[in-house]
C-alpha positions in Angstrom: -0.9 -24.9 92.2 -4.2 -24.8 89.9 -3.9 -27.0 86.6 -4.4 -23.8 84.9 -1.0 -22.4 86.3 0.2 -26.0 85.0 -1.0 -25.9 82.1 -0.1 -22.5 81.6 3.7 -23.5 82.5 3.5 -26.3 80.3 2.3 -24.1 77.0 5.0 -21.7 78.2 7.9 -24.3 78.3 6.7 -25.7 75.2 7.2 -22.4 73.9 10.6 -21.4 74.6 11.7 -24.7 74.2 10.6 -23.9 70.7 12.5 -20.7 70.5 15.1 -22.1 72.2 15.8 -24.6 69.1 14.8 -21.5 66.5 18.2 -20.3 68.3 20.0 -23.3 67.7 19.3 -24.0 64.1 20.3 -20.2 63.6 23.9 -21.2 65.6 23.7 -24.4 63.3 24.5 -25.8 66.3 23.3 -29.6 67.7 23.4 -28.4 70.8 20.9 -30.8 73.5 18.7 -28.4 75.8 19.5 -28.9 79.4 17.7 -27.8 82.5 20.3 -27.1 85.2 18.3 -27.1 88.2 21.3 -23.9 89.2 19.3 -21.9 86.7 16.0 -22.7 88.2 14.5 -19.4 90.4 14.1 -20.5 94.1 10.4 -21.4 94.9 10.8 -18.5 97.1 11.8 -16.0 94.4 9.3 -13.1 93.8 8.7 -14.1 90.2 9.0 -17.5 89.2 9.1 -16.8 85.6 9.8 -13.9 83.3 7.5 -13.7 80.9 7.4 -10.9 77.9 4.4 -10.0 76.2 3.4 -6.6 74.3 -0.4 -7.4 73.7 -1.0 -4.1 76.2 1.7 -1.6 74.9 0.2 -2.8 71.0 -3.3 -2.4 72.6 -3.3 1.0 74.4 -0.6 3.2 72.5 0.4 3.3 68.6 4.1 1.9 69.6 4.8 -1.0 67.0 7.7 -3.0 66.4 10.3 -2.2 63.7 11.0 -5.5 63.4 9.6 -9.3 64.1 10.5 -11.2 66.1 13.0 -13.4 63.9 14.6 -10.4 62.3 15.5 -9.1 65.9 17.0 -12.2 66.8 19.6 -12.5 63.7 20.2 -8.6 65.0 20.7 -9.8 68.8 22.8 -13.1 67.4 24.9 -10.4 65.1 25.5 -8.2 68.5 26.7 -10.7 70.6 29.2 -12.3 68.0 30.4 -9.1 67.1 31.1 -8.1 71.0 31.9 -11.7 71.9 35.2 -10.2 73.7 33.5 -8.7 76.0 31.3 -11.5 77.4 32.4 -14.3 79.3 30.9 -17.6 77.6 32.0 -20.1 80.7 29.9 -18.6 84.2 26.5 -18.0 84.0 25.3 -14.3 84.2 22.3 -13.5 86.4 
């Protein structure tokens, strides 16, 4: 692996560890973040990591968000408690 890729996966981390805790505060919950290796893709997975980013839709069309980036997370956070019901909270869903 090149240090670029490394450091690349470090800034990323560092990032949604970051948004991770943004989550948390907005649970008010003291919650510790925890790698579980389970959760981890397989180093023979097509994509190691999932990575969103709309630089090119913003760039090449006149879509724009209708909301940022916080605002859609209390909406996403409002969802899921409304619909809790219908989610089990206890397996992890792939």
């Amino acid at each position: 692996m090149s240090s670029n890729l490394k450091n690349y996966e470090k800034f990323m981390y560092a990032h949604y560890n970051n948004e991770t805790k943004k989550i948390l505060r907005k649970f008010n919950s003291k919650a510790k973040i925890k790698i579980e290796q389970k959760r981890i893709r397989s180093s023979k997975s097509e994509v190691l990591r999932l990575v969103c980013d709309n630089k090119k839709i913003l760039k090449h069309t006149k879509w724009k968000p209708k909301v940022n980036f916080d605002k859609g997370l209390d909406l996403t956070i409002g969802w899921f408690k409304e619909f809790k019901g219908y989610f089990r909270h206890d397996i992890y869903h792939v």
